[in-house]
VEXLO-774339 format. One record per residue (C-alpha): residue in one letter; residue number from 1; x, y, z. Coordinates in steps of 0.2 Angstrom, whole numbers. Layout:
# residues N
 guvo kemi     x     y     z
    A  NUM     X     Y     Z
...
END
This chain:
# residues 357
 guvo kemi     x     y     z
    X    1  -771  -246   818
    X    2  -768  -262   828
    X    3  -760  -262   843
    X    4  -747  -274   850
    X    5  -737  -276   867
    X    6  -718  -283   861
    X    7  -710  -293   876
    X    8  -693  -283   877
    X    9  -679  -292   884
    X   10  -665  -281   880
    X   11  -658  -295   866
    X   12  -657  -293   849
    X   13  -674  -303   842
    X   14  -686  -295   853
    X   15  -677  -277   848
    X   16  -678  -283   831
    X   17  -696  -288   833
    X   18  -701  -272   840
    X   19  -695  -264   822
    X   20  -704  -276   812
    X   21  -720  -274   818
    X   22  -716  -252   818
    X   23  -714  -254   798
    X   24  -728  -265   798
    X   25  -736  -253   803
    X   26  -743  -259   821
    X   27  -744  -248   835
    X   28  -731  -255   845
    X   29  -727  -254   866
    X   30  -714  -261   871
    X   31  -714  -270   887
    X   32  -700  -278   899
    X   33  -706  -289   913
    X   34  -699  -287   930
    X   35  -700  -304   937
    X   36  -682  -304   948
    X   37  -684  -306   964
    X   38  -678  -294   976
    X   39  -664  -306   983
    X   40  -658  -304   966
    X   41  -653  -289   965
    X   42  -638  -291   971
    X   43  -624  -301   961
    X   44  -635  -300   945
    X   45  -618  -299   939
    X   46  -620  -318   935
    X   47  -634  -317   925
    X   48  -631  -305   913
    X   49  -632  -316   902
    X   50  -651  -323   906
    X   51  -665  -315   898
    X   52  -670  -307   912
    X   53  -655  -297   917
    X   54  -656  -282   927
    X   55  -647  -275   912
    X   56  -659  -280   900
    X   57  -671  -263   906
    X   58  -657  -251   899
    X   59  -654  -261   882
    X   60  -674  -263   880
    X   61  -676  -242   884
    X   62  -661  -238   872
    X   63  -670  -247   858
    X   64  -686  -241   863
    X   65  -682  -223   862
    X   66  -672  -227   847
    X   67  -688  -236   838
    X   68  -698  -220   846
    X   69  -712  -230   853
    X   70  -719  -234   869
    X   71  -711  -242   885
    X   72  -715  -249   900
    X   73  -708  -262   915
    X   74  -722  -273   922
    X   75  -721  -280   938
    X   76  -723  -299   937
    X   77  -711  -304   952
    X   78  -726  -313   961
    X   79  -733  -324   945
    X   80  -715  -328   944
    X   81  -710  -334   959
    X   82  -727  -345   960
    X   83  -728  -353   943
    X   84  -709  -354   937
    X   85  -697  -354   951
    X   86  -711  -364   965
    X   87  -713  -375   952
    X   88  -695  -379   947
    X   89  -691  -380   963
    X   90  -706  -394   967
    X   91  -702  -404   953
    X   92  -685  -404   957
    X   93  -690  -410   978
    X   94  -700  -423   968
    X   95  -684  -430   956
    X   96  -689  -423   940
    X   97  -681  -411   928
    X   98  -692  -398   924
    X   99  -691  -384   913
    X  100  -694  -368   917
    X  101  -694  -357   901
    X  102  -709  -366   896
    X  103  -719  -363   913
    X  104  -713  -345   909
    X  105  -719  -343   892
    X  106  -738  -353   898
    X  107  -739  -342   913
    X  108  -729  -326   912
    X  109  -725  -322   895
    X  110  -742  -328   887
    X  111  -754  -327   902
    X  112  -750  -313   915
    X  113  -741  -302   900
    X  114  -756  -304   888
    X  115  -770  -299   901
    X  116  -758  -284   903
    X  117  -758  -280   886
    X  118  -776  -280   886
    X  119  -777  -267   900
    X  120  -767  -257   888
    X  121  -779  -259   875
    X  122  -769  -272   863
    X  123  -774  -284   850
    X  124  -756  -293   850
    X  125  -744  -297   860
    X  126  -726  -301   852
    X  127  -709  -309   856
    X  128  -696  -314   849
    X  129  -698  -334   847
    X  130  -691  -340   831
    X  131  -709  -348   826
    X  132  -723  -347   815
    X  133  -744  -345   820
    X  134  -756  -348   807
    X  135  -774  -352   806
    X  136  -775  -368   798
    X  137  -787  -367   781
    X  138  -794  -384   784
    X  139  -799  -384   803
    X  140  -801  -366   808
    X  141  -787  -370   821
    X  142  -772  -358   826
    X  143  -756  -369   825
    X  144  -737  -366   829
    X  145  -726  -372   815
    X  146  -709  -372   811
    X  147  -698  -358   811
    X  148  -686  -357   794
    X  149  -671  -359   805
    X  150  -670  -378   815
    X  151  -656  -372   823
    X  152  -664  -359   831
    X  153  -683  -365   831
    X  154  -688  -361   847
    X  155  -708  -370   843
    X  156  -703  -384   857
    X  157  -706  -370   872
    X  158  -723  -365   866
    X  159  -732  -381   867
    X  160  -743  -374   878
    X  161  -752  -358   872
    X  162  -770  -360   871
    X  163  -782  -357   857
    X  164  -786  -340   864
    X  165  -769  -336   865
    X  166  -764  -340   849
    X  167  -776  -329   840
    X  168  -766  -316   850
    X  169  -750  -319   847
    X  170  -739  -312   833
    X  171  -720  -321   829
    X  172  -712  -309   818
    X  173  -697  -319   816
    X  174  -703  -334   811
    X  175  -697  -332   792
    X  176  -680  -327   798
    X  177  -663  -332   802
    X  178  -653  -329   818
    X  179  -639  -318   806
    X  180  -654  -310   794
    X  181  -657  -304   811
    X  182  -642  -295   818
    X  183  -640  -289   799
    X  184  -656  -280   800
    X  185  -652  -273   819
    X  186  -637  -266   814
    X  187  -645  -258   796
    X  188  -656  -250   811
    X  189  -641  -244   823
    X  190  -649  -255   836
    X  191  -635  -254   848
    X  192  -638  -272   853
    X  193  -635  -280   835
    X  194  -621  -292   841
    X  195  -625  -293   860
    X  196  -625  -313   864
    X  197  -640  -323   865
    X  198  -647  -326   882
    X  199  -639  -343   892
    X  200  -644  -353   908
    X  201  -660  -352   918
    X  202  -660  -330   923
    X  203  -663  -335   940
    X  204  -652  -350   945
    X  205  -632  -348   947
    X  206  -628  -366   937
    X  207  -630  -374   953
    X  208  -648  -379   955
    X  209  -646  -389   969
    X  210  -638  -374   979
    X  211  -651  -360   973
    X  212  -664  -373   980
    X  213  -656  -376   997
    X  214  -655  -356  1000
    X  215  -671  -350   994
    X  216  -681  -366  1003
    X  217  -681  -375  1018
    X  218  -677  -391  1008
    X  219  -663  -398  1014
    X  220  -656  -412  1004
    X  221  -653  -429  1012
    X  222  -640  -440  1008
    X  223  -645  -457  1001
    X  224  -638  -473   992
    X  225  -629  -476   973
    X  226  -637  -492   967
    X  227  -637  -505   953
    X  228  -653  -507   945
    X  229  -652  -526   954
    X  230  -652  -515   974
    X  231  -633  -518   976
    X  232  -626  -500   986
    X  233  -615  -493   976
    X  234  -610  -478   989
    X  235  -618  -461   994
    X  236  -625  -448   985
    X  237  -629  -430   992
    X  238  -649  -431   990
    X  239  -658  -431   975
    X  240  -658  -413   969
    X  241  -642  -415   965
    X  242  -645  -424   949
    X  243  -653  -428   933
    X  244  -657  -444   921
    X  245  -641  -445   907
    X  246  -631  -439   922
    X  247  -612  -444   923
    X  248  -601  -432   927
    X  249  -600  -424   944
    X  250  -608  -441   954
    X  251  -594  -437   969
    X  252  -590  -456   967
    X  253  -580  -467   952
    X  254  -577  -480   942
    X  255  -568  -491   930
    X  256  -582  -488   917
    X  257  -592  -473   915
    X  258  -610  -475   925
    X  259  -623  -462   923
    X  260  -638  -458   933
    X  261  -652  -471   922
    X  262  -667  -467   936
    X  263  -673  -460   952
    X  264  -682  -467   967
    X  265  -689  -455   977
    X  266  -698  -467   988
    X  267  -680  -474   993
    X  268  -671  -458   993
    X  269  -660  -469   979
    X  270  -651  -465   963
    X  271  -648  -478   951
    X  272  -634  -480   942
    X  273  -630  -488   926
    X  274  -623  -490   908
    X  275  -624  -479   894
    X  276  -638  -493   886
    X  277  -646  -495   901
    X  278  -653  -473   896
    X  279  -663  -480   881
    X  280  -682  -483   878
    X  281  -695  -486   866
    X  282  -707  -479   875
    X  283  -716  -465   885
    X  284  -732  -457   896
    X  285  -735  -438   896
    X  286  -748  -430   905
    X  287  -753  -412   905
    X  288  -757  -412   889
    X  289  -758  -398   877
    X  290  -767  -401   859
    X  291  -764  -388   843
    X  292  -766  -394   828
    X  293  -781  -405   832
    X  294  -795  -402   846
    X  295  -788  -420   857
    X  296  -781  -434   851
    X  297  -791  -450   842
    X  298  -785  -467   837
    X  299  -767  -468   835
    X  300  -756  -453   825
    X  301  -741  -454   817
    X  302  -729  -441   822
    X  303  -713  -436   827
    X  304  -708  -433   846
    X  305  -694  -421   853
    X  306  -690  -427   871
    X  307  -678  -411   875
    X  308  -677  -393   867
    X  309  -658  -401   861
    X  310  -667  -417   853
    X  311  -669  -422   836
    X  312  -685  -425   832
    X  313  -687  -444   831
    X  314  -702  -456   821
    X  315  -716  -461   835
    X  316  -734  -466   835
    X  317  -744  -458   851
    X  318  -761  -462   855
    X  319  -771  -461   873
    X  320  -771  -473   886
    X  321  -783  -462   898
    X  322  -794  -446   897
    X  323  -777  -439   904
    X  324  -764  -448   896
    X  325  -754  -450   882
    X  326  -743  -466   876
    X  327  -728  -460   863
    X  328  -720  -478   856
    X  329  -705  -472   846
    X  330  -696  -479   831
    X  331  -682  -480   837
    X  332  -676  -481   856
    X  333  -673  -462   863
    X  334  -659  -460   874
    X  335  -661  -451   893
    X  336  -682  -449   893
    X  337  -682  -440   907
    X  338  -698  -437   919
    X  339  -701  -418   920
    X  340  -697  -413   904
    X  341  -709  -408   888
    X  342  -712  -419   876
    X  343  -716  -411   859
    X  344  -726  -419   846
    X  345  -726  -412   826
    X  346  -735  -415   810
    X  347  -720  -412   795
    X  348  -719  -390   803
    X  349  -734  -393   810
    X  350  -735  -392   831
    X  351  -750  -406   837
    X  352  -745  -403   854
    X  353  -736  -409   869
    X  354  -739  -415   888
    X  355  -727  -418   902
    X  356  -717  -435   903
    X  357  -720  -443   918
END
């Protein structure tokens, strides 16, 4: 019998994930991941509805107990703090918008969980992404595709899993949809069927800015609104505070909307701009990740999903280095933003994705 180690977050689709594979008949242990820090601990009321709640260990036991199989909670508060809160914080520091759920899943949930689960003596480790693996017939190659359900196809955030990983991993609910999933949780008397989907980053209180300042000894400094033509606009409260596509909460109006089009963090500068002024053909991402093919050859038609939100849009990508990756699109994309993921598919089929710089 195969064993496999199920992510538990105390939510409905990992519970419901843990089930699955029982009646498939895997050995199944399910696992919650400590990663909160201890200055956490207090006021986890505001993140109860994160998917690393300090709640989430009673849910995650309840349905463990219910489903009669194993479960543990993993320390990972170090890896955590090192690769997904370090980093967010960094690239924030640096002007860029990072995202940290996919640093988690390539560190944490798919790197420090799966060599735990190895310790354990697993041939799997599950969660509940809505996603597909598959080994591709033609190439040999595991790939990430599609999910049934694009509004809950959560394929953009895993970009980064590895070959080795891959032939890991399990995505039970892949062929499902979000209600098909609550149905079968309630059919089981899993007493979180309708408990609401995890929101916001688990370890920031909305205000990014503010979680950086008192947890670092970055302190933001204060700096100049300006045109893209250098003309001072007024003052901003130091580059943390804001993102590209930015217009609300600038601390500064006027008689047409302006949003934040770039930032310089040479000049300590924010510039503003029109709405227009946010859209591009064009792209570079580095940090790159390949799937569906071993790296990337001559030019490929694709499409390209710019933010976990975004449509995906008609591009063509092709490499402009041994590290670098040029995505023209179709169509101009608004709000390209430095930081995030850029995410690259085949029809279902994930090719990969890098880091837009």
């Amino acid at each position: 019998m195969a064993k496999v180690v199920v992510g538990m977050s105390g939510g409905v689709d990992s519970s419901v994930t843990a089930a699955l594979l029982k009646e498939q008949g895997y050995e199944v242990i399910g696992v919650t991941m400590n990663v909160w820090q201890k200055e956490m601990e207090e006021g986890c009321h505001v993140r109860e509805k994160t998917c690393c709640a300090l709640s989430a260990v009673n849910d995650a036991q309840t349905v463990a107990y219910k489903l009669g199989i194993e479960y543990y909670v993993l320390n990972f508060r170090d890896v955590f703090k090192k690769e997904v809160i370090d980093y967010f914080v960094d690239e924030y520091i640096k002007g860029k918008t990072p995202n940290p759920c996919i640093a988690c899943n390539k560190y944490v949930k798919f790197g420090a969980l799966m060599n735990k689960a190895k310790i354990l003596g697993a041939d799997y480790v599950a969660t509940g992404h809505y996603a597909k693996v598959a080994q591709s017939e033609s190439t040999g190659r595991y790939e990430i595709r599609k999910s049934v359900t694009d509004k809950k196809d959560q394929t953009y955030a895993l970009y980064n899993l590895t070959q080795e990983q891959l032939s890991h991993v399990l995505f039970p609910l892949g062929d499902y949809e979000k209600e098909e999933v609550r149905e079968m949780a309630e059919k089981l008397g899993l007493a979180v069927a309708n408990k609401p989907d995890s929101q916001e980053i688990c370890f920031v209180d909305k205000d990014y800015a503010d979680f950086i300042e008192k947890n670092t000894d970055y302190k933001a400094k204060q700096g100049n609104f300006v045109e893209k033509n250098g003309k001072v606009l007024g003052k901003h409260k130091g580059i943390i505070h804001y993102t590209i596509g930015q217009r609300k909460g600038l601390g500064i109006s006027f008689s047409v909307p302006k949003y934040v089009v770039d930032i310089d963090i040479e000049k300590n500068e924010v510039i503003l701009g029109d709405n227009e002024d946010l859209f591009r053909n064009t792209l570079q991402a580095s940090d790159l990740n390949f799937m569906s093919v071993e790296k990337l050859e001559g030019e490929m038609k694709v499409t390209a999903k710019i933010r976990y939100s975004h449509i995906p849009a008609e591009a063509t990508i092709n490499m402009v280095d041994a590290n670098t990756l040029e995505c023209r699109f179709v169509e101009p994309q608004r709000a390209i933003t430095k930081g995030q993921a850029v995410v690259f598919y085949d029809g279902d089929v994930m090719v990969g994705g890098g880091v837009i710089v």
